[in-house]
C-alpha positions as CSV (number, residue, x, y, z in Angstrom):
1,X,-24.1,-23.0,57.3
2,X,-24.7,-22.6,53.4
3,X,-24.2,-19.1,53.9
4,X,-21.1,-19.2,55.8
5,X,-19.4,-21.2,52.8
6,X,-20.5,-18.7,50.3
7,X,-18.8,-16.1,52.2
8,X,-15.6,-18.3,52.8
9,X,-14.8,-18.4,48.9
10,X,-12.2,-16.6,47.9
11,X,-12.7,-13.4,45.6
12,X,-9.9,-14.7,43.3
13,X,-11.8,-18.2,42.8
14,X,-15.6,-15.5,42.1
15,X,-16.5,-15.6,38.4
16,X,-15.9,-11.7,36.6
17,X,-19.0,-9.7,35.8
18,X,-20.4,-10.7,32.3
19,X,-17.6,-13.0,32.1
20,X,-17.8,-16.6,31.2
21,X,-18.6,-19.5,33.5
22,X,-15.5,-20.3,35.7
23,X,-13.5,-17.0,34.2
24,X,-11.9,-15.3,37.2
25,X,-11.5,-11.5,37.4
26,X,-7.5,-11.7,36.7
27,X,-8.5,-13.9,33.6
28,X,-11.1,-11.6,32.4
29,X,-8.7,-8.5,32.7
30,X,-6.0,-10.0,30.9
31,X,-8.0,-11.3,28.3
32,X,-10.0,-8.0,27.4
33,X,-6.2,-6.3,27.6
34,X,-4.7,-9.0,24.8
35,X,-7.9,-8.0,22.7
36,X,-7.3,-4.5,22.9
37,X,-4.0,-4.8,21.6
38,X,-4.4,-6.8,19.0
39,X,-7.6,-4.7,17.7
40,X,-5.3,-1.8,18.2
41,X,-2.5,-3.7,16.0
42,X,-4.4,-4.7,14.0
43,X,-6.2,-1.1,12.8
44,X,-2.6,0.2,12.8
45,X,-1.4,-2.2,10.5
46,X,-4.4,-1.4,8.2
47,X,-4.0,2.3,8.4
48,X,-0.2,2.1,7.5
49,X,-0.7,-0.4,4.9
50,X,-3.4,1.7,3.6
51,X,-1.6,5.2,3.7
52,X,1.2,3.3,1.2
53,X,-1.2,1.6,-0.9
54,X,-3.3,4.9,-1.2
55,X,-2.3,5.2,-4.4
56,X,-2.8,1.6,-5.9
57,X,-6.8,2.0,-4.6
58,X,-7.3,5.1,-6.7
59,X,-5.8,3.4,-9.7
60,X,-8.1,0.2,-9.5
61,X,-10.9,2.9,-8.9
62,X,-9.9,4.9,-12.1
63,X,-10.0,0.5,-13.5
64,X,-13.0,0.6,-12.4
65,X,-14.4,3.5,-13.7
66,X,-13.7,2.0,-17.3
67,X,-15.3,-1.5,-16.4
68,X,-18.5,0.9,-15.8
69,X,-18.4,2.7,-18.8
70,X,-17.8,-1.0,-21.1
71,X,-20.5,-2.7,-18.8
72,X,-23.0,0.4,-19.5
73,X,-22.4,-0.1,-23.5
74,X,-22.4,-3.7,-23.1
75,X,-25.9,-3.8,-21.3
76,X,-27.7,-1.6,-23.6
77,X,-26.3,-3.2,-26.3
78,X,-27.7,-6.3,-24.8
79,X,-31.6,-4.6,-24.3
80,X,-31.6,-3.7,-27.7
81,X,-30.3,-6.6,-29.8
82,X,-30.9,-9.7,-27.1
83,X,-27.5,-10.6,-27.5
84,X,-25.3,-12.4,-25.4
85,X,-23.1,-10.9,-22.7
86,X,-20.0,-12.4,-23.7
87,X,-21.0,-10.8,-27.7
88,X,-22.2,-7.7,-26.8
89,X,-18.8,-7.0,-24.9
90,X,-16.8,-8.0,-27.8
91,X,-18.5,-5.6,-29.6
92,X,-18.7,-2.9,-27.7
93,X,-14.8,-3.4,-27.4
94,X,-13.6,-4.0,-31.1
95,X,-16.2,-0.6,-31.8
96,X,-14.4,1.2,-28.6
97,X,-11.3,0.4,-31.0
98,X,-11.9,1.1,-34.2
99,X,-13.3,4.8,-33.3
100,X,-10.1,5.7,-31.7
101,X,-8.1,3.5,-35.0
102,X,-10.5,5.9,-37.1
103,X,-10.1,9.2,-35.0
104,X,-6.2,8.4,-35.5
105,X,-6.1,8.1,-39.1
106,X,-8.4,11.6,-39.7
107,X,-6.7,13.6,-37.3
108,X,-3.5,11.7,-36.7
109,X,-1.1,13.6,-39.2
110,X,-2.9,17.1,-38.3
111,X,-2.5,16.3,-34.6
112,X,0.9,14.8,-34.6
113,X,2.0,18.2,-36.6
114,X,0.6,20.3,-33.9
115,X,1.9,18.4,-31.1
116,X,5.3,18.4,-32.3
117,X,5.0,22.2,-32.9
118,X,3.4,22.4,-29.5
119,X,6.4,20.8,-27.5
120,X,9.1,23.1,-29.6
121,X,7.0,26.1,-28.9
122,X,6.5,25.4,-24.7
123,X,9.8,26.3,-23.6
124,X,10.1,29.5,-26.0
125,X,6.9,30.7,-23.7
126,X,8.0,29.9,-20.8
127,X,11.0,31.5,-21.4
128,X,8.9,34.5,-22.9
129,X,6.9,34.6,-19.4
130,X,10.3,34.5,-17.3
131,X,11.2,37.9,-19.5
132,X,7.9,39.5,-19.0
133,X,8.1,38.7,-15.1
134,X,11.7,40.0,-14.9
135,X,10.4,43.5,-16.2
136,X,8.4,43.8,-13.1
137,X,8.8,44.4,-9.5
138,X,6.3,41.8,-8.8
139,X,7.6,39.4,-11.5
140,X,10.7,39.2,-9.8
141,X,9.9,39.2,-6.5
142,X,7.7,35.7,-7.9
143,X,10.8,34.4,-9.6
144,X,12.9,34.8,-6.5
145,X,9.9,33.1,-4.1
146,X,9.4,30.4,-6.4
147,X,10.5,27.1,-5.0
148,X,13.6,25.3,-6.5
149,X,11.3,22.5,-7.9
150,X,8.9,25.1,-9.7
151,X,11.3,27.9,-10.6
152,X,10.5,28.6,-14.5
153,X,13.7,29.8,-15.2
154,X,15.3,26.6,-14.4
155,X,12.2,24.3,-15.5
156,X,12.8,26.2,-19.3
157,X,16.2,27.4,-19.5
158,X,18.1,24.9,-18.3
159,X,21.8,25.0,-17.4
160,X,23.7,23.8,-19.7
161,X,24.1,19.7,-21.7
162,X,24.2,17.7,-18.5
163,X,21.2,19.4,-17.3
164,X,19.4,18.6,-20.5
165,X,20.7,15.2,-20.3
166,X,19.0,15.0,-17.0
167,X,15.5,16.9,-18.1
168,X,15.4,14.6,-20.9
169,X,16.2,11.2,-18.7
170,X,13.5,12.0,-16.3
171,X,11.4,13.1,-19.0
172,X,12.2,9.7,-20.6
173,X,11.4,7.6,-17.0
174,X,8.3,9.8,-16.1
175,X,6.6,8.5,-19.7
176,X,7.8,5.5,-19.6
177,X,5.8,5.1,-15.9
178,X,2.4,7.2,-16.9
179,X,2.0,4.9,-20.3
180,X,3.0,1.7,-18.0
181,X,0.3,2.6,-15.4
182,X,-2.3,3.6,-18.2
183,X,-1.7,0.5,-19.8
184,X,-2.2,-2.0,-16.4
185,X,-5.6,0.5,-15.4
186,X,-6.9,-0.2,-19.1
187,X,-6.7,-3.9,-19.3
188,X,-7.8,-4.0,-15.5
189,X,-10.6,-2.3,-16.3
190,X,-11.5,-4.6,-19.2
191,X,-10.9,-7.7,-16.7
192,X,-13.2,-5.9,-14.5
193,X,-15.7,-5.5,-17.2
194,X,-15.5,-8.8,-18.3
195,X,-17.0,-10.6,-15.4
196,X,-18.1,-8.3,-12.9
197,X,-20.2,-10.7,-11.5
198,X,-17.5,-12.6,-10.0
199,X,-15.7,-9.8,-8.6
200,X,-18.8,-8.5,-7.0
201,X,-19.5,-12.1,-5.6
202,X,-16.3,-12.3,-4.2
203,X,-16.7,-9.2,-2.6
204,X,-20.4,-10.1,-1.1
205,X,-19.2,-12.4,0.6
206,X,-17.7,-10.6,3.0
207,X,-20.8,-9.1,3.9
208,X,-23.4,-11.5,6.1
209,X,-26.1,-13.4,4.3
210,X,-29.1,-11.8,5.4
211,X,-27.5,-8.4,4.0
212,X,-26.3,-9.4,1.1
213,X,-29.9,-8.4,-1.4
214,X,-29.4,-4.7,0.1
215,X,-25.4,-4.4,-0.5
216,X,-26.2,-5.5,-3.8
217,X,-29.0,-3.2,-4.5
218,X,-26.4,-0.2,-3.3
219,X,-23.3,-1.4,-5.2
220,X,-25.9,-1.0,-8.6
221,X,-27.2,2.0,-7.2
222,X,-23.3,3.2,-6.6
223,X,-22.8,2.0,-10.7
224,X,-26.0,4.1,-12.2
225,X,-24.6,7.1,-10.4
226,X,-20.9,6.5,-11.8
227,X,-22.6,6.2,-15.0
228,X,-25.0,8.9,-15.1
229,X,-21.7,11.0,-13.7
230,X,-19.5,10.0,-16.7
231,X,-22.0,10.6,-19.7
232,X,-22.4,13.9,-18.1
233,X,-19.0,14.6,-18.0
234,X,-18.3,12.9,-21.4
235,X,-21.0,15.4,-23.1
236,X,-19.6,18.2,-21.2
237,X,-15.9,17.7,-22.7
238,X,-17.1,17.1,-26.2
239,X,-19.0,20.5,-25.9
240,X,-15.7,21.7,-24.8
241,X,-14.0,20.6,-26.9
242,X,-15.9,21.8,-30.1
243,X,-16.4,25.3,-28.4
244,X,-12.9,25.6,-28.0
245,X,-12.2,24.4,-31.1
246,X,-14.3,27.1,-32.9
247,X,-13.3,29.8,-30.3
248,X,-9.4,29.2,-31.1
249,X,-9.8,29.0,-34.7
250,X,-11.9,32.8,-35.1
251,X,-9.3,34.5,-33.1
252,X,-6.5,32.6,-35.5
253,X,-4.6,31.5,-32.2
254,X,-1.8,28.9,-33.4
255,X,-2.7,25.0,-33.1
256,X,-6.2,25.4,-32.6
257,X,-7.1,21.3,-32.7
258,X,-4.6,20.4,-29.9
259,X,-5.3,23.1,-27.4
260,X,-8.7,22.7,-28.3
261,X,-8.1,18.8,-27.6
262,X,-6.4,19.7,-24.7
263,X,-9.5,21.6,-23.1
264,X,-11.6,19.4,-23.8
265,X,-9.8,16.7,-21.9
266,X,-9.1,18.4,-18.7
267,X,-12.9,18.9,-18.5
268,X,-13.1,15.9,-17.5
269,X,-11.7,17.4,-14.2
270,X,-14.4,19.8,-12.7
271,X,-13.4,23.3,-11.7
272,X,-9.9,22.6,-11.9
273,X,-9.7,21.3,-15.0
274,X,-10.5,24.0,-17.3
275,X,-8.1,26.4,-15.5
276,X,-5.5,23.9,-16.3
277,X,-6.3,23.4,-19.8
278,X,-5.9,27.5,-20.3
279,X,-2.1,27.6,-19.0
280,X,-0.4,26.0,-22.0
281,X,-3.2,27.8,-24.3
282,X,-2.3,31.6,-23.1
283,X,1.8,30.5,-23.0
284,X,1.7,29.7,-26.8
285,X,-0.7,32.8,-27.6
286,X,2.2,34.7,-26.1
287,X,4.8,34.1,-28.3
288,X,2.3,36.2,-30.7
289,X,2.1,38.6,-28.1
290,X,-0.2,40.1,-24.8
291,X,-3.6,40.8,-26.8
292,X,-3.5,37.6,-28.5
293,X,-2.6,35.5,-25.3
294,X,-5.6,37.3,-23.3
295,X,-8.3,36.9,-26.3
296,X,-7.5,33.2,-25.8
297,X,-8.1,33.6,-22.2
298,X,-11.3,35.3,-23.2
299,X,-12.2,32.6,-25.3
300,X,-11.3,29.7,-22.9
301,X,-13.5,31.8,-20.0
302,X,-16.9,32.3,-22.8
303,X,-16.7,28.6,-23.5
304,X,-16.3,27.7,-19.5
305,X,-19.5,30.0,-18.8
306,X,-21.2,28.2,-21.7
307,X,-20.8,25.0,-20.3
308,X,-21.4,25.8,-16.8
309,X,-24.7,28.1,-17.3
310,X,-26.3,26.4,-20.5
311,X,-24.8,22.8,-21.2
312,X,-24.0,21.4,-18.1
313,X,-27.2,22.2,-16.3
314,X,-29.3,20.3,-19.4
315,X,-26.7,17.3,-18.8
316,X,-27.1,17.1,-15.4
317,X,-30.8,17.3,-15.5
318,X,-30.8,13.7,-17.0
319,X,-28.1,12.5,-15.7
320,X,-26.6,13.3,-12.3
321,X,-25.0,16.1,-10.3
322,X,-22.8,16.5,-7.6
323,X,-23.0,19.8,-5.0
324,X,-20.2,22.3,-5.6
325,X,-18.7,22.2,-2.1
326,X,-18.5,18.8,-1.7
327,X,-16.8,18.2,-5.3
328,X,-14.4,20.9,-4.5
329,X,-13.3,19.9,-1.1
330,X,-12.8,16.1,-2.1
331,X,-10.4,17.8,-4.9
332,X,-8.6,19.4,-2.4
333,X,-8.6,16.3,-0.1
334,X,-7.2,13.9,-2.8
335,X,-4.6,16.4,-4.2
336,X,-2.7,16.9,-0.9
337,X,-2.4,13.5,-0.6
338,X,-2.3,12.0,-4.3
339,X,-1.5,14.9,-6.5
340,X,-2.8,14.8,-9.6
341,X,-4.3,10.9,-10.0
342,X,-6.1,12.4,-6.7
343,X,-7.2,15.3,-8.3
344,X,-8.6,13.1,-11.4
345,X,-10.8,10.5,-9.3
346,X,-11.7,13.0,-6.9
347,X,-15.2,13.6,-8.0
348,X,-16.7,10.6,-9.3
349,X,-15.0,8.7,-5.7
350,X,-16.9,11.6,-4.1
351,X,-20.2,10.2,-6.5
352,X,-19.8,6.9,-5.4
353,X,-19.3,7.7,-1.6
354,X,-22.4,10.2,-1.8
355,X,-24.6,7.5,-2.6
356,X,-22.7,4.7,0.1
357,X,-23.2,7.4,2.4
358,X,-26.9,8.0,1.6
359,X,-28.2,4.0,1.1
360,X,-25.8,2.3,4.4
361,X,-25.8,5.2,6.6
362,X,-28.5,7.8,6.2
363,X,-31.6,5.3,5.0
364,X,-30.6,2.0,6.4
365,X,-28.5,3.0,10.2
366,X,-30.5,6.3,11.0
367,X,-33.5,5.1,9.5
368,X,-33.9,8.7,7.1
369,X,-35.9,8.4,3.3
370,X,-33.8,11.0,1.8
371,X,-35.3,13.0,-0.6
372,X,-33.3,12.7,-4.1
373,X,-35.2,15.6,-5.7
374,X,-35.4,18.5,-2.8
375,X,-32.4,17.2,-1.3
376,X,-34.1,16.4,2.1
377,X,-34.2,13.5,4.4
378,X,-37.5,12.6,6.0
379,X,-38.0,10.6,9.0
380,X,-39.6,6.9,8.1
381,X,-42.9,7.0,9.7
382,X,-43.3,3.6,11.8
383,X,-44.1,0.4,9.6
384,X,-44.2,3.2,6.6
């Protein structure tokens, strides 16, 4: 009789596989299709709001690159004197300042000089590189290829008032945005800096309790390595800088501090950097004519190999490196879809996911010690 009854209930009225207690099948199906959709909205919504806030992220990164550099001072200002946090920031700030207020006053008058010479002189070379293109077969065949947007004889030569009206408007509104954005990353970075505890603890708490000792003992392990990566590159663009500086002035090239200042600065930008630093170097050298544009060059290329083969390699030793191919492809990566702001945060991001990658994936999901110094990841040997 029992038997009979089970076998009279209806299927509609059976409880689903895995489902809950009472669920039926129609139930379960609808409910597993509503999650799927909103899961699915839901990662599309993050992915488009993502793509237009792309740029946004790597400016708080570059924010947060400065609130590492002011917390590094700030802590070993702290070891050594035992002074308060709160102190040792100010400090470290007001000292931040005054070397730039006393780097302005020494080379401020030389360096304005220069500049202003250099902006009067840029178009003259590229106009002189439009002529020496034109007496080519090749050279012309690149000024006819050359897209609208990059086409030197129109980016130097112009076409008469209104289009200068124009060059200098958008001139006008493109500074006017850069120093607006530099400002808000600056003083976000010093807000960062300020109290990074707070932010941190915000952001822990997204993460469960039980996991929250190890994500804080990779989110310090992600800072040393942004640290140790810009006091490497900071070393590596004063040498640059300095090298340059010397180079430029023994070959009598014309405003040796700027270009040299220049140089330096775009080292901050591995591999591409230092090719962009040379272009506004050889166009001046030009104006003075072929030989004295390519002993520049020749001097910009010594300095490079200098850095790369003796300096860099004694920098990196005590501080940290990142592998070629990996620190170029992330360059390309960001640049396609950031251009240059991309092309500036490309490496140390690439730094800070190497070592997210390393701690959460590699050691604590697949269970491999990786090897720091041979660059190898061994298998964890069982309660090892």
């Amino acid at each position: 009789m029992t038997d009979r009854r089970l076998n009279d209930v209806p299927a509609s009225t059976s409880t689903a596989s895995g489902g809950n207690s009472g669920e039926t099948r129609d139930e379960h199906f609808r409910r597993r299709v509503f999650n799927t959709i909103i899961t699915t909205t839901t990662v599309v919504v993050l992915l488009i709001v993502f793509a237009f806030t792309f740029n946004v992220l790597l400016q708080v990164f570059l924010s947060i690159l400065i609130a590492v550099v002011l917390r590094g001072f700030t802590n070993g200002l702290k070891h050594r004197t035992g002074w308060p946090d709160q102190i040792a920031f100010g400090v470290v700030l007001a000292l931040i300042v005054a070397v730039f207020i006393l780097l302005g006053l020494l080379l401020g008058p030389q360096l304005s000089n220069q500049i202003t010479q250099f902006v009067e002189a840029l178009p003259q070379a590229g106009e002189a590189v439009t002529n020496q293109l034109r007496g080519t077969t090749i050279g012309r065949a690149i000024l006819q290829q050359a897209p609208e947007a990059v086409n030197l004889e129109r980016l130097f030569q112009g076409s008469g008032p209104q289009n200068v009206v124009a060059q200098a408007t958008g001139l006008f509104s493109t500074t006017l945005g850069l120093l607006a954005n530099t400002v808000i990353v600056i003083f976000l970075g010093i807000y960062f800096a300020i109290e990074p505890q707070t932010y941190l603890g915000s952001l822990m708490r997204l993460i469960p309790p039980l996991r929250r000792p190890r994500a804080r003992d990779i989110a310090d392990q992600v800072t040393v390595m942004l640290q140790r990566w810009l006091l490497a590159r900071a070393l590596s663009m004063v040498s640059v800088g300095v090298l340059s500086f010397i180079g430029l002035v023994l070959i009598g090239a014309p405003l040796a501090l700027t270009l040299a200042i220049i140089n330096g600065l775009f080292s901050f930008i591995p591999t591409f950097g230092p090719l962009i630093g040379a272009i506004p170097a050889a166009l001046l050298a030009l104006l003075e004519g072929p030989q004295k544009a390519l002993l520049v060059l020749v001097v910009f290329f010594v300095v490079q190999q200098i850095d790369n083969y003796l300096f860099t390699p004694i920098i990196e030793r005590r501080t940290a490196s990142l592998p070629p191919a990996l620190t170029l492809s992330s360059q390309l990566f960001l640049s396609v879809f950031s251009g240059v702001i991309g092309l500036i945060v490309a490496a140390p991001l690439a730094a800070a996911t190497l070592v997210l990658v390393r701690e959460a994936y590699v050691e604590d999901v697949l269970g491999d010690k990786v090897d720091e110094e041979h660059g190898q990841a061994e298998k964890q040997e069982d309660g090892g």
